[in-house]
matplotlib code that plots the C-alpha trace (Angstrom):
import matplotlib.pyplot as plt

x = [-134.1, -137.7, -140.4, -143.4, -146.4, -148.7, -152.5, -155.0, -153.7, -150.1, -147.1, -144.5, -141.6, -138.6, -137.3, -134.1, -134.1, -133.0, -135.1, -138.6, -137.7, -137.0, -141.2, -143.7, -146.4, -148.4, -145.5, -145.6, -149.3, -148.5, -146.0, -147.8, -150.5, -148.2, -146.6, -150.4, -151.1, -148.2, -148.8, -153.0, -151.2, -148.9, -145.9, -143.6, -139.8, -138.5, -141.2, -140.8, -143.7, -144.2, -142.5, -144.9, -143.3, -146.5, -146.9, -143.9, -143.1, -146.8, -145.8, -143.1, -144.8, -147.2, -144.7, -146.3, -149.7, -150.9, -151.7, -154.3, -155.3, -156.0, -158.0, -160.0, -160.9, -161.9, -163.9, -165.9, -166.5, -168.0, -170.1, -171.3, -172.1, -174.1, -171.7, -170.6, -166.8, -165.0, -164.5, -163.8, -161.3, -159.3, -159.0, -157.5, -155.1, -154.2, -153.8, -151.3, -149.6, -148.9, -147.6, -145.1, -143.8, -143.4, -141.8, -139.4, -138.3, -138.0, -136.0, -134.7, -132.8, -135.4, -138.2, -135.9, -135.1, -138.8, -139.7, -137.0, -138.0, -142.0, -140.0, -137.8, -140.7, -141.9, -138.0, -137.4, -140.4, -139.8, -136.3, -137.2, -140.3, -137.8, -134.6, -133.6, -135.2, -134.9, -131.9, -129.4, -125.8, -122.6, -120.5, -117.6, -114.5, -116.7, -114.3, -114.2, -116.3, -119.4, -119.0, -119.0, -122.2, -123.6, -122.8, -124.6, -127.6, -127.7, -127.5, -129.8, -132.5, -131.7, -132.3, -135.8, -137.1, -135.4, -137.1, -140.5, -140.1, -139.2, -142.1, -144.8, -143.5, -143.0, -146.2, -147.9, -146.1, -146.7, -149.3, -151.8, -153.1, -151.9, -149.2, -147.4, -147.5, -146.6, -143.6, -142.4, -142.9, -140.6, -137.8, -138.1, -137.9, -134.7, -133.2, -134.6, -133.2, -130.0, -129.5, -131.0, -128.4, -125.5, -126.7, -128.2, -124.5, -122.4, -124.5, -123.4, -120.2, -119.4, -120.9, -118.5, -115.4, -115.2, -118.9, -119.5, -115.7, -115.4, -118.8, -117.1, -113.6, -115.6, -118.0, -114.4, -112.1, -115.8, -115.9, -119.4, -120.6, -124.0, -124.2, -125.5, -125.6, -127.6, -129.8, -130.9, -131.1, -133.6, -135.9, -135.9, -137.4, -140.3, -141.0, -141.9, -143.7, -145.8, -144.7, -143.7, -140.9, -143.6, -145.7, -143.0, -141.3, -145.1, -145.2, -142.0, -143.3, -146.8, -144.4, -144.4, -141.1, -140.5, -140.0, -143.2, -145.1, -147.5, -146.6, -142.4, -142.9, -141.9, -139.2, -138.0, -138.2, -136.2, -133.8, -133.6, -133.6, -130.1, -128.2, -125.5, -125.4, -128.1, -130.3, -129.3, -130.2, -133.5, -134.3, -133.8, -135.3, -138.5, -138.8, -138.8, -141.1, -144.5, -144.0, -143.0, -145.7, -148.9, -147.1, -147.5, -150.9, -152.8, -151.2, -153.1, -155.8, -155.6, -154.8, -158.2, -160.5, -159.4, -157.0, -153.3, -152.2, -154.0, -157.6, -158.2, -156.7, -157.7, -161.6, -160.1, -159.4, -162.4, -164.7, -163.0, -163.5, -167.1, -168.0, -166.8, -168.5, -171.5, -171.3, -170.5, -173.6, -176.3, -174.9, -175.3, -178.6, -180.1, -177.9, -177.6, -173.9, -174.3, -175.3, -178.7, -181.4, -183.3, -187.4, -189.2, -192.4, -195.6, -196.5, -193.2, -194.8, -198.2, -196.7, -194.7, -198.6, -199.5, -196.7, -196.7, -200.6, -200.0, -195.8, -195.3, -192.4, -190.6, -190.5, -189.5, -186.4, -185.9, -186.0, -183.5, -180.9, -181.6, -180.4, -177.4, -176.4, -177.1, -178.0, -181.6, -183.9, -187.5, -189.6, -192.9, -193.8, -195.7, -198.4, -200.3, -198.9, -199.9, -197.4, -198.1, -195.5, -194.0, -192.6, -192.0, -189.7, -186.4, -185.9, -182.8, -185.2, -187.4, -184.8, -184.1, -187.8, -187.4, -184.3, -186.3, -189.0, -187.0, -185.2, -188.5, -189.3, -186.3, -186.8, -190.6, -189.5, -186.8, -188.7, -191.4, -193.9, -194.8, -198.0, -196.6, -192.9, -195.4, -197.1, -193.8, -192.8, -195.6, -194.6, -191.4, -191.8, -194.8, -192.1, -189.2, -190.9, -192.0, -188.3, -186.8, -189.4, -189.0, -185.2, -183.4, -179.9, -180.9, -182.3, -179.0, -176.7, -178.9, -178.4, -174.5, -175.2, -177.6, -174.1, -172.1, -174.3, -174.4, -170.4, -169.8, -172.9, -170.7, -167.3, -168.7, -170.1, -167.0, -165.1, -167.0, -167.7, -165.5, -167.3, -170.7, -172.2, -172.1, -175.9, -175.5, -172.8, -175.3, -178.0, -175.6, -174.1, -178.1, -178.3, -175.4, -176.6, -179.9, -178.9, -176.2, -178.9, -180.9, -178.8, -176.9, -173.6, -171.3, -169.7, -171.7, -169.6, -166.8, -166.6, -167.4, -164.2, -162.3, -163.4, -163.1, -159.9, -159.1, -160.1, -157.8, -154.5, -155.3, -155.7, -152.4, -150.5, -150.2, -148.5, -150.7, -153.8, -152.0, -151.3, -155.0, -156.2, -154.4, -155.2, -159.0, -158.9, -157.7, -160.3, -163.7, -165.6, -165.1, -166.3, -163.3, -162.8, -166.7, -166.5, -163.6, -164.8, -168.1, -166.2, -163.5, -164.6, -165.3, -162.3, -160.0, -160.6, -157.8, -155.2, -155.5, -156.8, -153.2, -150.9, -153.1, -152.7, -149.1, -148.7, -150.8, -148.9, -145.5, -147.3, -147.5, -144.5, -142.4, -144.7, -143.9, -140.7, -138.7, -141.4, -141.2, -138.7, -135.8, -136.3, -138.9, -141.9, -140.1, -139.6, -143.4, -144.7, -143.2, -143.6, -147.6, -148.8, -145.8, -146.8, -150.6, -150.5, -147.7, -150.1, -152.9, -151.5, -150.2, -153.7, -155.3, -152.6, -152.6, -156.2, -156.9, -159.2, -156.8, -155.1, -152.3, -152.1, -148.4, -147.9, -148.6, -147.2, -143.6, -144.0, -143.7, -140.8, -138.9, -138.3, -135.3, -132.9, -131.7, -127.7, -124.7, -124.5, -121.5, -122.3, -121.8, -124.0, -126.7, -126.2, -126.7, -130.1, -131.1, -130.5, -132.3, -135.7, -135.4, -135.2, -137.7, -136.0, -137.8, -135.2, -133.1, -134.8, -135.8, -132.3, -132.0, -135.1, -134.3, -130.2, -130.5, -127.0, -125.2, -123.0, -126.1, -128.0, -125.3, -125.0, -128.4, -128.5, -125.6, -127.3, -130.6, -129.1, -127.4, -129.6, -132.6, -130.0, -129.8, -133.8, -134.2, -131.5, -132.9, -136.6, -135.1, -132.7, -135.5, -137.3, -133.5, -133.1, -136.7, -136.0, -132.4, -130.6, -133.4, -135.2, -136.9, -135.3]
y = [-20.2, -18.7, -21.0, -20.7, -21.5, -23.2, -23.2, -26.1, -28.3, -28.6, -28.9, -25.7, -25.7, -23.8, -21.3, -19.2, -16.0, -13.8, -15.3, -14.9, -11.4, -10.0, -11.2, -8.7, -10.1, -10.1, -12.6, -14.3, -15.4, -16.3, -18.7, -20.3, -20.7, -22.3, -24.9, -25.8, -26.7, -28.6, -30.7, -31.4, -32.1, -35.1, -33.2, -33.7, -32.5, -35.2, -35.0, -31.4, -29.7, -30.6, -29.0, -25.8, -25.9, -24.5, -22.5, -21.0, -20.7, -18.9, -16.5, -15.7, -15.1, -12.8, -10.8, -12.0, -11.8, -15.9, -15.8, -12.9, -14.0, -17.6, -15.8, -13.7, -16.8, -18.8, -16.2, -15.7, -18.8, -19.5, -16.7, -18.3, -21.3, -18.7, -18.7, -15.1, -14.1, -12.4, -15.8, -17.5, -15.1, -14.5, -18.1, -19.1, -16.0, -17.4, -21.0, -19.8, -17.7, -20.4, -22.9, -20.7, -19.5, -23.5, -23.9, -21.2, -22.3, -25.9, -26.0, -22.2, -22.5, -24.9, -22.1, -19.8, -21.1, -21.8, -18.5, -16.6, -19.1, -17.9, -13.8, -15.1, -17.3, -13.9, -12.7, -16.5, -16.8, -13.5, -14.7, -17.9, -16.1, -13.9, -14.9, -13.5, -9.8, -7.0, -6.2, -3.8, -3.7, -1.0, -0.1, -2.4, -0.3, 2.9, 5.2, 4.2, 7.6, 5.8, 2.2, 3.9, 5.4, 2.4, 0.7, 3.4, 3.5, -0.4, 0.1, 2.9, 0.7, -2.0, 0.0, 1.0, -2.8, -4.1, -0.9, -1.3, -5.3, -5.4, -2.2, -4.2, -7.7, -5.7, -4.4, -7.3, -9.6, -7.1, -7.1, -5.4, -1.9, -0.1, 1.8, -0.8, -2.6, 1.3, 0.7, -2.8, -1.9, 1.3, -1.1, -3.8, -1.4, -0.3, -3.3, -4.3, -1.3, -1.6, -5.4, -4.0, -1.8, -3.4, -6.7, -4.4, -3.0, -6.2, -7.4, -4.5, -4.6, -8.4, -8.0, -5.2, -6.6, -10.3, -11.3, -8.4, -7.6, -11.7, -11.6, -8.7, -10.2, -13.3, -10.4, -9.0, -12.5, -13.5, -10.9, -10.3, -6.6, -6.8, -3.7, -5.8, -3.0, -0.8, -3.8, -4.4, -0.8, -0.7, -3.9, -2.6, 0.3, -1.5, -4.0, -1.0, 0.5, -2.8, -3.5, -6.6, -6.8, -7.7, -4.2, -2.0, -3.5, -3.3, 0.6, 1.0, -0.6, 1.4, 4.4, 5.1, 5.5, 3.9, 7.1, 8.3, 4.9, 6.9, 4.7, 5.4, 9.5, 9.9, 7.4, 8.6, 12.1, 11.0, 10.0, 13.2, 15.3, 13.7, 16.0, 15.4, 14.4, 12.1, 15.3, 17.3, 14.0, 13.6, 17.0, 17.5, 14.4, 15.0, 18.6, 17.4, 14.8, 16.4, 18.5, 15.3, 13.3, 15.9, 15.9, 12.2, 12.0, 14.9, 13.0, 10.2, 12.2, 14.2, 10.9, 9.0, 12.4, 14.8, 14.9, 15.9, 19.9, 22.6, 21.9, 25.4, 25.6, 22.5, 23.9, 27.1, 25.7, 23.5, 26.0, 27.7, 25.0, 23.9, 27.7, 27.2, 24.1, 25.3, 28.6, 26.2, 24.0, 26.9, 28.0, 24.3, 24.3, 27.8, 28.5, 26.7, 26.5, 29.5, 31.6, 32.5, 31.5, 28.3, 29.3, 27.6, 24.7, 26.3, 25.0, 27.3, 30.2, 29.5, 29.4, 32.8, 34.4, 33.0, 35.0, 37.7, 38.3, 37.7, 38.2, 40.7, 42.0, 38.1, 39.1, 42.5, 41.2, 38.1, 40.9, 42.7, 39.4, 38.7, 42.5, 42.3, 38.8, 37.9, 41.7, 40.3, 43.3, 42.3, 40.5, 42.3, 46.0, 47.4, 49.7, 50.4, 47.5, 45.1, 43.4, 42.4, 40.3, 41.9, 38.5, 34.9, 34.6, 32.4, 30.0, 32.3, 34.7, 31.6, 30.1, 34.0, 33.8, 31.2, 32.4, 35.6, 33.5, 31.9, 34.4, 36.6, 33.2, 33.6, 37.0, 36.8, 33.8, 35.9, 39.1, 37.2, 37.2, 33.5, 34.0, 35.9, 33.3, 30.7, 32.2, 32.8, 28.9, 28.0, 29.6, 28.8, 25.1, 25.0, 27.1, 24.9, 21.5, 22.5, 23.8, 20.4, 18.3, 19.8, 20.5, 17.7, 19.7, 22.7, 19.8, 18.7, 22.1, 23.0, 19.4, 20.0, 23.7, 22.1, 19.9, 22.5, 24.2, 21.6, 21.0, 24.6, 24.1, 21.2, 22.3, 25.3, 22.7, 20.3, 23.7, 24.7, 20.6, 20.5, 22.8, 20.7, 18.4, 14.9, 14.9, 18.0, 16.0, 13.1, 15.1, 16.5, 13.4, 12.2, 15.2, 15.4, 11.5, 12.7, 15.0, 13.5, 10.4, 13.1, 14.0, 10.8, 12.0, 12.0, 15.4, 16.4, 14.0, 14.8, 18.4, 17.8, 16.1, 18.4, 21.1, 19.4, 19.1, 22.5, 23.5, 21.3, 22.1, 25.6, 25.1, 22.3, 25.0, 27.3, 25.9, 27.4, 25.2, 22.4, 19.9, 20.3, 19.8, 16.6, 15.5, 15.8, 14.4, 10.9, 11.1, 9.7, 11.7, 15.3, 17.4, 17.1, 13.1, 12.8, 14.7, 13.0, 9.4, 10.0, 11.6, 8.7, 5.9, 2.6, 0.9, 3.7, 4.7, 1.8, 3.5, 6.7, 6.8, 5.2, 7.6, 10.3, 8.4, 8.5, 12.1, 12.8, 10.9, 12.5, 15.9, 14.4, 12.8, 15.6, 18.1, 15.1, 15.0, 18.3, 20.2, 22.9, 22.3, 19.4, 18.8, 19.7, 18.8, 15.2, 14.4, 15.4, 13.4, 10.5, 11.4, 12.2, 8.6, 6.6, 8.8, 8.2, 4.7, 3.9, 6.4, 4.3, 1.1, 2.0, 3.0, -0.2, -2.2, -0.4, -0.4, -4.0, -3.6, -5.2, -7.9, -7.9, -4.3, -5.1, -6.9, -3.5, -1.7, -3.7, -3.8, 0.0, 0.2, -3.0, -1.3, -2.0, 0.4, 2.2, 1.3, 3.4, 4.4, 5.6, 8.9, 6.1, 3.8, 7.1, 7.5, 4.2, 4.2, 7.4, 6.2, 3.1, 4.6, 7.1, 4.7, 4.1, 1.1, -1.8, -4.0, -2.1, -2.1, -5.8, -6.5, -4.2, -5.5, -9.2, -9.8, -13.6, -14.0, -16.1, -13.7, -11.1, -14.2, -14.4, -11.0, -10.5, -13.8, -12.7, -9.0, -10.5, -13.1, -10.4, -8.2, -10.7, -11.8, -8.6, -8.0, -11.1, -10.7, -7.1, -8.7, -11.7, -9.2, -7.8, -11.6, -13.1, -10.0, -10.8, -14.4, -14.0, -10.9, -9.9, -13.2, -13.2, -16.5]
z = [164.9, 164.8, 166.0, 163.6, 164.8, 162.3, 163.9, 162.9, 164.5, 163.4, 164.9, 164.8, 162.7, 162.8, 160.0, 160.2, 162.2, 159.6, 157.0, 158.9, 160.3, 156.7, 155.4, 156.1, 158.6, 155.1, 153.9, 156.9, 156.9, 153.0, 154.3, 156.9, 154.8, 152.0, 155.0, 156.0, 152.2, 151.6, 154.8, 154.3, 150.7, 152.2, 151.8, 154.3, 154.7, 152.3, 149.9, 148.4, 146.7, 143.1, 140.3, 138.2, 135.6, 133.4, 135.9, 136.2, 132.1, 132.0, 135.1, 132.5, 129.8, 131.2, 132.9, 136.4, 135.7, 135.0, 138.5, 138.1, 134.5, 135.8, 139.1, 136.2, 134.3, 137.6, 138.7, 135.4, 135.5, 138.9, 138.1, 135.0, 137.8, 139.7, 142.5, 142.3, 140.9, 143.8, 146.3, 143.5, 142.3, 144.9, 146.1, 142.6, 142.8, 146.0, 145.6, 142.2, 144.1, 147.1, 144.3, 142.6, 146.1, 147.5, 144.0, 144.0, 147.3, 146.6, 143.1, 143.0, 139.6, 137.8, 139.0, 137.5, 134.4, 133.4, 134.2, 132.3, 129.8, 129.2, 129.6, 126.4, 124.6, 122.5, 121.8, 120.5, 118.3, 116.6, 115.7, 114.4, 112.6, 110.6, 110.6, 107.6, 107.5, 109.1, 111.5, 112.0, 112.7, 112.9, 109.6, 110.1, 109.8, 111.8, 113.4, 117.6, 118.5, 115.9, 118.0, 121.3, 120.2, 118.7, 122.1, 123.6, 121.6, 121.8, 125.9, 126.3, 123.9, 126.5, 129.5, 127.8, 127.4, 130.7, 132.5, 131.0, 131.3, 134.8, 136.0, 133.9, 135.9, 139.6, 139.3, 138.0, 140.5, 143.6, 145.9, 148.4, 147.2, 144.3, 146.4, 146.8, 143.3, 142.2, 144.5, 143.4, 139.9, 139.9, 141.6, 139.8, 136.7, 138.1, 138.3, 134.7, 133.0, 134.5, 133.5, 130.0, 129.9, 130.1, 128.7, 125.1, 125.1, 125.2, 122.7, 120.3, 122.0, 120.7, 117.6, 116.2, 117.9, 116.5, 114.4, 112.0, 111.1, 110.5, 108.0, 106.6, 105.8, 104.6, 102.3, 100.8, 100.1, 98.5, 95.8, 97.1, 96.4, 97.6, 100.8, 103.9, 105.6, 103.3, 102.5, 105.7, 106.1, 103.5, 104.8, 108.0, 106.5, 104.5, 107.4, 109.9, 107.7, 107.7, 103.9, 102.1, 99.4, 97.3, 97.5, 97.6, 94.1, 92.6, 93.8, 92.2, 88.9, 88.8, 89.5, 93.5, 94.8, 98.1, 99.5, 98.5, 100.1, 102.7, 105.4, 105.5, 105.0, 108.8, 108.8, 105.5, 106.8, 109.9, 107.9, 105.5, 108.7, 109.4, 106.3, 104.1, 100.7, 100.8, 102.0, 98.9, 97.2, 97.9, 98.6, 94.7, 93.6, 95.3, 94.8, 91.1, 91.1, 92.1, 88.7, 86.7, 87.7, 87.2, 83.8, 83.5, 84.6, 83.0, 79.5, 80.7, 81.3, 78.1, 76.0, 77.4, 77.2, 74.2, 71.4, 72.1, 71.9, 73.6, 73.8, 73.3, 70.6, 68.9, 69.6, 68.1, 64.5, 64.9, 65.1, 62.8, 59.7, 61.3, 60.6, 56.7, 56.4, 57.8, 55.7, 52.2, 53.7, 53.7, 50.7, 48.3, 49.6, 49.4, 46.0, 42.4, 41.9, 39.3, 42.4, 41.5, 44.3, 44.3, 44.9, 48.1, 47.6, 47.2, 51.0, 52.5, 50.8, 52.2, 55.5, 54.6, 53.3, 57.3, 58.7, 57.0, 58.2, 61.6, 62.9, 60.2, 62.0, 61.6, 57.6, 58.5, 60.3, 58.0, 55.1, 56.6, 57.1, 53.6, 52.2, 54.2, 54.2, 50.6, 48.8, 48.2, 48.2, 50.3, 48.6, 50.1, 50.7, 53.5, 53.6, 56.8, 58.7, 55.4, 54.0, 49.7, 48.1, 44.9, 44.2, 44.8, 47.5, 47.4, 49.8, 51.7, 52.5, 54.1, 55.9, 57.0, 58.2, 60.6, 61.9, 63.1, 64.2, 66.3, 67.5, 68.3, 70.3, 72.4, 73.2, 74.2, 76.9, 78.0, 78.3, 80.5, 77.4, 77.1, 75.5, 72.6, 72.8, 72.3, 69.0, 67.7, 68.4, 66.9, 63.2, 63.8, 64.1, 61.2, 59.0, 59.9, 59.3, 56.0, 54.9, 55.8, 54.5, 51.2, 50.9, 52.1, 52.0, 54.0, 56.4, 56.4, 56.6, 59.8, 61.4, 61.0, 62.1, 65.5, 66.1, 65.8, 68.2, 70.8, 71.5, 72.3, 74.7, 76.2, 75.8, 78.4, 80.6, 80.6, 81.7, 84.4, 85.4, 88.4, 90.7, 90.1, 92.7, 91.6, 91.4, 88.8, 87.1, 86.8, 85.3, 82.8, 81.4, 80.9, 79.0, 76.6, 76.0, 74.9, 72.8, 71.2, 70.5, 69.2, 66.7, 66.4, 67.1, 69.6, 69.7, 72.8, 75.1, 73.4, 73.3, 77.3, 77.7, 75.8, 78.1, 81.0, 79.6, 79.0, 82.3, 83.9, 82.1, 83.2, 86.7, 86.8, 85.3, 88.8, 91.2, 93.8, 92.9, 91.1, 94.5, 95.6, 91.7, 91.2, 94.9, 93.8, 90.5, 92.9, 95.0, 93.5, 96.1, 95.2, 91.5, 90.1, 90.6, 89.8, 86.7, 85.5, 86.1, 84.5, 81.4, 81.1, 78.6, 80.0, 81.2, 80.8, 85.2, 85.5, 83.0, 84.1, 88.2, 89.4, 87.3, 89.4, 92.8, 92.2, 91.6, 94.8, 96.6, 95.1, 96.3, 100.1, 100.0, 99.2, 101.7, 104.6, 103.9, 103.1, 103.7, 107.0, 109.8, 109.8, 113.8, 115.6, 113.7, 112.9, 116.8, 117.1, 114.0, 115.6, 119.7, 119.5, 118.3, 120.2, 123.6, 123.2, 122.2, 125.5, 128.2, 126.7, 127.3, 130.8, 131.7, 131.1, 132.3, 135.5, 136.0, 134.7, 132.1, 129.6, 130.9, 128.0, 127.7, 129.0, 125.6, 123.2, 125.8, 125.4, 121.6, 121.6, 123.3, 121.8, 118.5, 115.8, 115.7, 112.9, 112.2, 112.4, 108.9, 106.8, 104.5, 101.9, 102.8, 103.4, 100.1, 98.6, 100.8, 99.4, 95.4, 96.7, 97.9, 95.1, 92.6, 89.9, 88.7, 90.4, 89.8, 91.9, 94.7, 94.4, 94.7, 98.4, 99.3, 98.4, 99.0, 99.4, 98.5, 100.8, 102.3, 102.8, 104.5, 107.0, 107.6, 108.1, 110.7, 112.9, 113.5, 113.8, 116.7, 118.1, 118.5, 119.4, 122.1, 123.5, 123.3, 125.2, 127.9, 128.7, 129.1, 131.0, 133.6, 135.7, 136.4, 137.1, 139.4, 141.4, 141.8, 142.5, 143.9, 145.3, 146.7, 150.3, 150.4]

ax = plt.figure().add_subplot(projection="3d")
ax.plot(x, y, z, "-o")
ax.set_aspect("equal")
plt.show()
């Protein structure tokens, strides 16, 4: 026996030689400090240490750390007191530490069971959370070769939690400088993923040789026909992907496919990757689909902004019979219906006397319209730049007048002459006020002609609308408004949409600009989605926006999924955020600056696995998450029949018991096999 000497005035006691000799002279001192407590405590050798239960269950749960979290919290708050953090700190750490270890030694398996206990408390509370979702299991009559590698897939998944369980717990647990916690927490790791390991594969193991065959049998003498397997397969699929039933049916009924849900392209791909039939499957249901649902939404677009048909077209035959009704127009109101002229007001041939003194050349030019328009010979001669009328002229030949006054107008301003574009306006306006305000149906013919006018101004706009700014696109809806108040119409906004219209059935129909067109068109931000939201009439953004949304997202969806390599970019998709989000983790829990870092770090690598699936049952999933029937997939989403329920509880225990006997191993390892005591 090894006589332990105490100090402070306390007797020695005696402890086993093989015991004493295996603690490190760091252990040691731990030791004799714990014996000193326990006596200035008034426990003596018949009155053992008082149980730590809490203690213990939270040492658990934190996977060793509650010593160190409860140190943290002393510490801050002592320095809240003004009585600085680090004294404080470390004699909290202490003090836990000393209570576990005189606990452990006193009631070894009650020490042990609460502590397993707080490892198992997150496992437990997940089952009972969901007891009915999610889950996985083996095909029931899979050949030997697929259970083996079930059995080793469910063992190598425990080895991962019992490994990272029992490193996050050894290095917690450990001690002194970060050598040594680096040292404890690679054995401890060890231990955990070897208990993992086997504990992850029995699991499997018992599952396929009596539970799941005896759900199944119970599933066939039932008549049920409900797939458990695929069911589950396909929950599993909408709860990582962070989706409820719910959703996914309503993206069914607005026209997403579950496969095209943004946040199952990787797994969905993953699964695709795997070949067979079900890869044929969806690879020719989703190469179809981006086609299909541009289709769909340009209809809506078309059916809110223009009439149906070719917008070209349909502007083609409208121009066509505004042209005749402009022409019949001009002609009722410059023409008795025997075809003989009708004569101007007195006041529109003062005006013409006014022009013909000083823009001679506007009669000149009007004269010439008239000849070859209507085969009216001038009404003036000229003689030394005079003009002299010979007759009265009709009022064809003053409506000819202002046409060349305006034009003449137009051509000063654009030849930099604004002086004489100004003098021309000036007749031009005089002339045309007098020509309205004393023939109301030429007023009228060139009102029609002025609307006429106006939507091809717009049509051109609405085609070239999509490379605007939104600030140009602002400043042109203002003025189409105007103008179409102006002339109290509406054909401004509408020949807009039409060529917005056009314009867009153009560039969807190449396949080379269509993806980026439509993926645009959803987005409110960019000219395209701008253009079109400011041309859609009110309340119509709601009919039309989500048939666009689900094309885009038919467009990534297929791109995710079949497009470019089958392997290597997969493994990468998923590898680059899993590998960040675990070295991230690992940092802070190593260095301390989150003290449940360990927590993320373990969700991570406690995953559900994907079953063993038949080509059958790959092929059910793939109708499934193709499907646009809602109903459908409500029914693999929602299989609450009572044989699915059972299925789905057996896999969920079983594999819940084999999370939580590979988080468990590595803390029943430390406290057991590999005790100092």
């Amino acid at each position: 026996m090894a006589i332990v000497e105490l100090g402070g005035g306390l007797p020695p006691v005696e402890v086993p030689d093989e015991v004493w000799n295996a603690l490190s002279p760091e252990d040691q001192e731990r030791q004799r400090q714990a014996i000193r407590e326990a006596v200035s405590q008034g426990v003596t050798k018949n009155e053992p240490p008082p149980t730590e239960r809490g203690k213990a269950f939270m040492q658990g749960l934190t996977l060793g750390a509650w010593d160190e979290i409860k140190g943290a919290a002393s510490g801050a708050a002592s320095w809240m007191s003004g009585d600085g953090y680090t004294d404080a700190y470390n004699q909290s750490v202490e003090a836990e530490r000393n209570a576990l270890e005189a606990y452990r030694a006193a009631y070894p398996y009650s020490s042990l069971a609460w502590e397993g206990g707080g490892a198992l408390a997150p496992t437990v509370a997940a089952m009972l959370a969901a007891p009915f979702t999610g889950g996985s299991s083996a095909a029931a009559v899979a050949p030997t070769a697929g259970r083996l590698a079930a059995i080793g897939r469910s063992a190598l998944h425990g080895a991962k939690v019992g490994g990272a369980t029992g490193a996050v717990y050894g290095f917690n647990s450990g001690e002194g400088d970060i050598g040594n916690r680096f040292g404890k927490a690679v054995a401890d790791g060890l231990v955990g993923a070897g208990g993992g390991a086997v504990i992850g594969g029995a699991m499997t193991a018992v599952g396929q040789s009596i539970f799941k065959p005896a759900v199944d049998w119970i599933r066939r003498k039932s008549g049920d026909r409900m797939a458990g397997v695929v069911s589950a397969e396909i929950q599993r699929l909408a709860q990582r992907g962070g989706l409820t039933p719910d959703e996914v049916i309503e993206g069914v009924r607005n026209g997403t496919l579950m496969a095209e849900n943004k946040t199952l392209g990787l797994m969905i791909r993953k699964f695709y990757s795997e070949g067979g039939e079900a890869q044929s499957l969806i690879r020719n249901r989703l190469d179809a689909r981006p086609a299909e649902t541009r289709k769909a939404a340009l209809d809506a677009v078309q059916g809110e902004l223009a009439d149906p048909g070719n917008p070209l077209a349909n502007k083609r035959v409208s121009d066509e019979a505004a042209a005749i009704a402009e022409r019949d127009a001009y002609a009722g109101a410059l023409f008795r219906p025997d075809g003989t002229p009708i004569a101007p007001a007195s006041t529109v041939i003062s005006m013409l006397e006014m022009v013909a003194r000083d823009a001679p050349e506007a009669l000149t030019n009007a004269a010439k319209a008239a000849r070859l328009k209507y085969g009216i010979k001038p009404f003036f001669t000229e003689k030394d730049g005079v003009i002299s009328f010979t007759r009265t002229p009709t009022l064809a030949e003053a409506e000819s007048t202002f046409r060349a006054l305006r034009d003449l107008t137009s051509k000063a301003y654009k030849d930099s002459s604004g002086d004489i574009g100004e003098g021309y306006g000036l007749f031009r306006d005089m002339l045309k006020q007098e020509l309205d305000n004393t023939s109301l149906p030429l007023k009228a013919a060139r009102a029609e002609a002025a609307i006429v006018r106006h939507a091809n101004d717009f049509f051109k706009l609405g085609q070239t609308a999509a490379g605007k700014t939104p600030d140009e696109l602002e400043l042109i809806m203002r003025q189409i408004a105007e103008r179409d108040a102006a002339l109290a119409t509406d054909e401004g906004l509408k020949a807009f949409r039409a060529g917005l219209v056009a314009a867009l059935r153009g560039q969807l129909s190449r396949p080379s600009t269509a993806p980026g067109v439509i993926r645009d068109l959803a987005e409110p931000s960019t000219g395209r989605g701008t253009a079109l939201r400011l041309a859609l009439p009110d309340g119509a953004e709601g009919r039309v926006v989500p048939k666009l949304e689900v094309a885009r997202d038919a467009q990534a969806a297929r791109d995710t999924i079949i497009g470019g390599s089958q392997t290597a970019q997969t493994t990468m998709s998923q590898g680059i955020g899993d590998n960040m989000g675990v070295a991230q983790d690992a940092a802070s829990a190593i260095g301390g600056s989150d003290l449940f870092a360990w927590a993320r770090l373990l969700s991570r690598l406690v995953g559900d696995r994907a079953p063993n699936l038949s080509e059958a049952q790959r092929m059910e999933i793939a109708r499934i998450v193709l499907s646009d029937d809602p109903l459908l997939v409500e029914r693999a989403l929602k299989d609450n029949s009572l044989i699915g329920v059972l299925e789905k509880k057996v896999v969920n225990t079983l594999d819940g018991l084999g999370r939580a006997g590979a988080r468990v191993s590595p803390i029943v390892a430390e406290q057991g096999l590999l005790s100092d005591r």
